[in-house]
C-alpha positions as CSV (number, residue, x, y, z in Angstrom):
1,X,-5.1,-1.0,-34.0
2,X,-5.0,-2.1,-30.4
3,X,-1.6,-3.6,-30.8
4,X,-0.1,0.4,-32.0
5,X,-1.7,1.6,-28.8
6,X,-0.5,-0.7,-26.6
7,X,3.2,-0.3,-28.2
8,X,3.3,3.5,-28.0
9,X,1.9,3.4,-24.3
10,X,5.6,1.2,-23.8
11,X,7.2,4.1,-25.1
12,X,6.0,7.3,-23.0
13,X,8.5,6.4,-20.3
14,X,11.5,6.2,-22.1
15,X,10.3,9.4,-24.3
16,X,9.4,11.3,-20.9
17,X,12.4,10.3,-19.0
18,X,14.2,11.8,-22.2
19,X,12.1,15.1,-22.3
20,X,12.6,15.5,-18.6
21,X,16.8,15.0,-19.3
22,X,16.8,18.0,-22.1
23,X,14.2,20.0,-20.4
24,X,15.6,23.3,-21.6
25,X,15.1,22.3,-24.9
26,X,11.3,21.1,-24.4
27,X,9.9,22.4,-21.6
28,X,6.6,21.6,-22.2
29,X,6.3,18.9,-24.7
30,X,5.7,15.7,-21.8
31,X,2.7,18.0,-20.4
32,X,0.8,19.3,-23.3
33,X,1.8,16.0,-25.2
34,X,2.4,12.6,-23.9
35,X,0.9,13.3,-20.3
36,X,-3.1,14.0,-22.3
37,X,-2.6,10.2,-24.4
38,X,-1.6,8.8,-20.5
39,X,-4.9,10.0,-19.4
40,X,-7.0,9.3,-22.2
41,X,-5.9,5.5,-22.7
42,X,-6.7,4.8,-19.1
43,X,-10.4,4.3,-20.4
44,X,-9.8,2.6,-23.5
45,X,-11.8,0.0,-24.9
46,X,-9.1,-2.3,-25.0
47,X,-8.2,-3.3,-21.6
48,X,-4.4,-4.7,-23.0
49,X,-4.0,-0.7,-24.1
50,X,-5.4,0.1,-20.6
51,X,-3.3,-2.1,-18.8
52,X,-0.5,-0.5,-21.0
53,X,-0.9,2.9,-20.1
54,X,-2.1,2.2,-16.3
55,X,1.6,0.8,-16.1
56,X,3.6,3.5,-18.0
57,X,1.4,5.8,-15.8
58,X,3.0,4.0,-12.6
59,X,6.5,4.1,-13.9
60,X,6.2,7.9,-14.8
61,X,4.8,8.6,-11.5
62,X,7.8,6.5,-9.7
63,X,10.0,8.6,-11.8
64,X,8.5,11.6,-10.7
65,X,7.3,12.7,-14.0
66,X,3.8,14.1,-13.1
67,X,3.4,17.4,-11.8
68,X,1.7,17.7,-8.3
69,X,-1.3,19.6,-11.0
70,X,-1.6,17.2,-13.3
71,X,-2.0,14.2,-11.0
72,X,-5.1,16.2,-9.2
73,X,-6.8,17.9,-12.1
74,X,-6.2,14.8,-14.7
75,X,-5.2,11.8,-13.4
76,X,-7.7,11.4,-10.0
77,X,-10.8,12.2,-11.2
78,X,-10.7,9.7,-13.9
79,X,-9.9,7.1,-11.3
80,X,-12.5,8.5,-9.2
81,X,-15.0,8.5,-12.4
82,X,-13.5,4.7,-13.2
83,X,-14.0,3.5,-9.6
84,X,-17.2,5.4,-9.0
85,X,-20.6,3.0,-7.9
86,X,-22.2,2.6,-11.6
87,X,-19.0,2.3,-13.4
88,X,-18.3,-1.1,-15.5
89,X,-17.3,-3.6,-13.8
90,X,-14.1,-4.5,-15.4
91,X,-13.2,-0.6,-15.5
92,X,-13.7,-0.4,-11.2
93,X,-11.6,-3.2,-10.5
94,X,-8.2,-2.1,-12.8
95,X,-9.1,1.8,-10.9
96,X,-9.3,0.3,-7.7
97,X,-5.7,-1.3,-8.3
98,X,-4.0,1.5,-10.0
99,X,-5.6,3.6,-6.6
100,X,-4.0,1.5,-4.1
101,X,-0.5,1.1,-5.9
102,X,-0.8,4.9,-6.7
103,X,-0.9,6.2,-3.2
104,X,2.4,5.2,-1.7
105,X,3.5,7.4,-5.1
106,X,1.8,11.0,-3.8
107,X,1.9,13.6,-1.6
108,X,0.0,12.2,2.0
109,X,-2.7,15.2,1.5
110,X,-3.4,14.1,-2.1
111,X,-4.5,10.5,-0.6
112,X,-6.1,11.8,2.1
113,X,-8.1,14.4,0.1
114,X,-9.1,13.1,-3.3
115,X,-8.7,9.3,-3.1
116,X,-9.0,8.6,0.7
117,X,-13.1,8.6,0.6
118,X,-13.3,6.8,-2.7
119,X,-11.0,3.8,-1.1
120,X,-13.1,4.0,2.0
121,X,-16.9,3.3,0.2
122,X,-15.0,0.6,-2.2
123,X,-14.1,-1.3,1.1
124,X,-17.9,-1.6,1.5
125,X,-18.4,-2.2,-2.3
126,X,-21.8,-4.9,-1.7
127,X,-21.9,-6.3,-5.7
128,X,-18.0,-6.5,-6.5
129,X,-16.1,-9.2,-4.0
130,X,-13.2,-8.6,-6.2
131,X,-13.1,-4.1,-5.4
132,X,-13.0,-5.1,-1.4
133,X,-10.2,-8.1,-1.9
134,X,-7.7,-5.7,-3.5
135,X,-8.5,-3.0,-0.8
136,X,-7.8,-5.8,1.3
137,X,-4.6,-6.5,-0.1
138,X,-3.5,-2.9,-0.2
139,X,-5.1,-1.7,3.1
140,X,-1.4,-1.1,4.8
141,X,0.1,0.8,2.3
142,X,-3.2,2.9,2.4
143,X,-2.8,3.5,5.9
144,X,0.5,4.1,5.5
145,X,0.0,6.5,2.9
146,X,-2.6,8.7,4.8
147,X,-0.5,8.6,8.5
148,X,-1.9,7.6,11.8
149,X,-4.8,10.2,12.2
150,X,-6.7,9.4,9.4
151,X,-6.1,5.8,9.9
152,X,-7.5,5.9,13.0
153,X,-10.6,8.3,12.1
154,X,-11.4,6.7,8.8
155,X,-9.5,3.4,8.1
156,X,-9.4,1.2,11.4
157,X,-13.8,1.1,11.1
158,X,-13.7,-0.3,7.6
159,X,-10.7,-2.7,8.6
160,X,-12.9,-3.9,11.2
161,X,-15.7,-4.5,8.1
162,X,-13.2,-6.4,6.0
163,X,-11.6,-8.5,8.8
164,X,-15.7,-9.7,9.3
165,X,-16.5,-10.1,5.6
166,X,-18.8,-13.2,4.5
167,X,-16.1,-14.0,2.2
168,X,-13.1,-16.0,3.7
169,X,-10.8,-14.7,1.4
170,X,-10.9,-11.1,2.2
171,X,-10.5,-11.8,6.0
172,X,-7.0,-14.0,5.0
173,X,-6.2,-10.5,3.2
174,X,-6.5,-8.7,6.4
175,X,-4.2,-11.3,7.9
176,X,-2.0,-10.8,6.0
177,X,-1.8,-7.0,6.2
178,X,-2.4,-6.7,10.0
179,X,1.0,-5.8,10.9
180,X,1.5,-3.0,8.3
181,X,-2.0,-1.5,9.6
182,X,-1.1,-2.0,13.2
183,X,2.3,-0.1,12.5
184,X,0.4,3.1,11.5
185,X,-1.7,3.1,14.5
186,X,-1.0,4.7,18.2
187,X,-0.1,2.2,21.0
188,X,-3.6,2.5,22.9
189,X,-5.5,1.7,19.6
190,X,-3.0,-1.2,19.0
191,X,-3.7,-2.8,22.4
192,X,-7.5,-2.0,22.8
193,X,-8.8,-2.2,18.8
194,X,-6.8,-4.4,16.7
195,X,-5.2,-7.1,19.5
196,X,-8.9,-8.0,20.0
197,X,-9.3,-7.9,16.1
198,X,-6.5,-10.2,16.0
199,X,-7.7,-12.6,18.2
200,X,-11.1,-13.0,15.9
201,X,-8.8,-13.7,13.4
202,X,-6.3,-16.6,15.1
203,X,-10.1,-18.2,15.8
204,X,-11.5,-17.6,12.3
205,X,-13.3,-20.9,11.1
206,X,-11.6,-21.3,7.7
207,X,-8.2,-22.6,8.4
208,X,-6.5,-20.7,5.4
209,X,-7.6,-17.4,7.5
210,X,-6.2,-18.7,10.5
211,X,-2.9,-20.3,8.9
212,X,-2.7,-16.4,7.8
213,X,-3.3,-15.1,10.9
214,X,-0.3,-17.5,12.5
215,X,1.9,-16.2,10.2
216,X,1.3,-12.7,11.2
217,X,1.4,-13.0,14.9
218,X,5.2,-12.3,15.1
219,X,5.3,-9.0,13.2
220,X,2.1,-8.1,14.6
221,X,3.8,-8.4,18.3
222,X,7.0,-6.9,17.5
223,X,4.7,-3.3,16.4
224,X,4.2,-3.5,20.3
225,X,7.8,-3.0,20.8
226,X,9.7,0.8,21.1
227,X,11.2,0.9,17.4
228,X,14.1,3.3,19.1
229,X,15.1,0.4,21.2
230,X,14.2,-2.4,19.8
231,X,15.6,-0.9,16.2
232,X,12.4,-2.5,14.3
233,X,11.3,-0.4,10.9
234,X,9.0,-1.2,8.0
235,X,11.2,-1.2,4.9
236,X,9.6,0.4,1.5
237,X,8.1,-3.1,0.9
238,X,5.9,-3.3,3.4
239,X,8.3,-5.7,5.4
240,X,9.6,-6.2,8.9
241,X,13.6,-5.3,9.8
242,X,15.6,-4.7,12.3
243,X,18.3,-1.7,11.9
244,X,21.0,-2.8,14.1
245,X,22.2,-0.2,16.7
246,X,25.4,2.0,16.8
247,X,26.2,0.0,19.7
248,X,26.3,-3.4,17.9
249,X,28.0,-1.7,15.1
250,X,31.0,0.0,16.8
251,X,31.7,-2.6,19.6
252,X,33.4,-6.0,18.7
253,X,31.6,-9.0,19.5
254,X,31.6,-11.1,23.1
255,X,34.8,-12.7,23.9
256,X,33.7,-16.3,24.8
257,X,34.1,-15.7,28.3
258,X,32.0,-13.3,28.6
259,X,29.4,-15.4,26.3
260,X,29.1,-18.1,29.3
261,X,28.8,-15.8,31.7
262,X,25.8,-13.8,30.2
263,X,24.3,-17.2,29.5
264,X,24.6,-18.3,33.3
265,X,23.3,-15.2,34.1
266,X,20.3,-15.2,31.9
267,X,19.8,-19.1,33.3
268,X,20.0,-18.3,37.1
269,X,17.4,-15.1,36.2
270,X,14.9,-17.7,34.3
């Protein structure tokens, strides 16, 4: 029964995290066990058992569950058979997703390596509008996953595809995303590459891609800026902060004195 599956995929974690926690005692049990049921539900007819197991499969990677072995030899290649050109339809897209929240998850040479080229030839997947949306969607934390060289090198060319796309939804993805991707990349590729790219995009034709666009212009300027000086970071989420410095930490704030006179000053230099 579907409905048994599904309910023992909601119990690996908790059974794994407790295997892990008495080690000793089992010290292969998650491995030649649990991990082989992960793996085989991922293609299950029943896409509720699937989307069971794709999500204790997320949690026990988060946890850091998997071996570096098992991810490679068992995990990847059935994303990679999943996500591959003549797979079902239904059975690309859920790969293509569990791929792109995977990677932030694994060692950088892992992406780069096994998953990396797969992600690349989705982004110019022709019959599936839905397998180039979510690559979209997830471009930044793919660039982010992989590091500035391979951004550059293999990314940045299909970001230029998917910031063009037919479909006005994917460019409004790209929008979104811009200031994570431009984070990854060097300062020269920022100002010669992606601030003309983002220019295309503040004139798109569909307002929603645009509206998008608007929204991102801010972050997208402040990856311009020296993040040692200007204490800017990308938290874990994918989002813009500023990390205040020592300085501002340590020293108490403006008397109001001095307040009026930096004010004056900044008037008289405007």
């Amino acid at each position: 029964e579907p409905t048994v599956r599904t309910e023992l995929m909601e119990q690996i974690p908790p059974i794994a995290i407790f295997l892990q926690e008495s080690r000793p005692k089992f010290p292969t049990a998650f491995f030649e066990y649990l991990m082989p049921i992960v793996v085989r539900y991922l293609t299950d007819v029943n896409n509720q058992v699937r989307k069971a197991g794709q999500e204790a499969l997320l949690i026990l990677l988060e946890q850091d569950l998997v071996a570096q072995s098992d991810i490679e030899n068992k995990v990847c290649p059935i994303l990679l058979d999943l996500s591959a050109p003549d797979s079902d339809d239904e059975y690309k897209v859920e790969a293509v997703n569990i791929i792109c929240k995977m990677a932030s998850m694994l060692s950088r040479s892992t992406v780069e390596h096994m998953l990396l080229p797969r992600f690349c030839e989705l982004c110019s997947d022709g019959k599936l509008f839905q397998v180039r949306k979510i690559c979209a969607a997830n471009f930044g934390d793919i660039c982010n996953a992989v590091g500035q060289e391979a951004t550059e090198r293999l990314l940045i060319p299909k970001f230029f595809e998917l910031c063009s796309d037919s479909v006005w939804g994917m460019r409004k993805a790209c929008a979104e995303c811009f200031m994570a991707v431009s984070y990854t990349t060097s300062p020269e590729v920022r100002r010669s590459k992606l601030s003309p790219l983002f220019i295309s995009l503040i004139s798109d034709t569909c307002r929603w891609v645009r509206q998008a666009a608007f929204q991102s212009l801010g972050p997208f300027i402040s990856t311009f800026a020296n993040p040692s000086s200007a204490g800017l970071y990308i938290r874990e989420d994918g989002t813009l902060s500023i990390r205040p410095s020592s300085q501002d930490v340590n020293s108490n704030f403006c008397q109001p004195s001095n307040n009026i006179t930096l004010m004056s000053s900044s008037a008289n230099a405007t």
